[in-house]
C-alpha positions, 0 to 999 in steps of 0.5 A: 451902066452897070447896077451893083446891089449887095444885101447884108444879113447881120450878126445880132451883136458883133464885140458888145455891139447891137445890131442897129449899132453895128448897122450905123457902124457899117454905113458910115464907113461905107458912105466915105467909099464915094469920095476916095473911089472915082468910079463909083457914079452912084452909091447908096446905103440903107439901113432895114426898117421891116422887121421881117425875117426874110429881109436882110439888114442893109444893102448897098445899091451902086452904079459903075459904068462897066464892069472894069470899074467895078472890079477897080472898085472891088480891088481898090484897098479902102474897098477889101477894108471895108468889106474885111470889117463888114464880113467879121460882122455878117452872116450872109451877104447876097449880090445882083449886078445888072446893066441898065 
C-alpha cells in the first residue's frame, strides 16, 4: 500500500476570499475526487485547526495500492483541475509517499 500525504500552505485570501473559505472551498472539491477515481483506497481532508506558524493549512492523506495507481491518480483530469484550482490558491505545498 502506498501512503500519499500533501500538505497545503494557503494564501491569507485568494479573489475577496479568506482563507478558511478558500479552505472549505478546497476541501469540498477534493472530497468529490473519491468517487470519479477508482483507485484511491483511502482519501482524507483536513482542515488545520492549530494556529501555529509552522503548520500548513490543509492536508490530503491517501492510499493507492502501488505507485501505477498513484500516477493514474496524478494524471486523471479531475485530479490536474483540482490541484490547477488548489495551486492559484497556495503558497507552498509539501508531499511524502511511503509504502506501509
Amino acid at each position: 500500500m502506498l501512503k500519499h500525504i500533501v500538505m497545503f500552505k494557503l494564501r491569507n485570501s485568494y479573489q475577496g476570499k479568506s482563507k478558511e473559505e478558500i479552505s472549505k472551498e478546497i476541501k469540498e472539491a477534493l472530497e468529490k475526487l473519491p468517487s470519479i477515481i477508482p483507485q484511491i483506497i483511502y482519501y482524507e481532508v483536513g482542515i488545520n485547526e492549530l494556529k501555529d506558524p509552522r503548520a500548513c493549512d490543509l492536508v490530503i492523506i491517501s492510499e493507492f495500492k502501488d505507485q501505477e495507481d498513484l500516477q493514474t491518480y496524478k494524471n486523471h483530469p479531475a485530479h490536474k483541475e483540482t490541484l490547477s484550482l488548489i495551486l492559484e490558491r497556495a503558497e507552498d505545498a509539501k508531499v511524502v509517499d511511503y509504502f506501509v
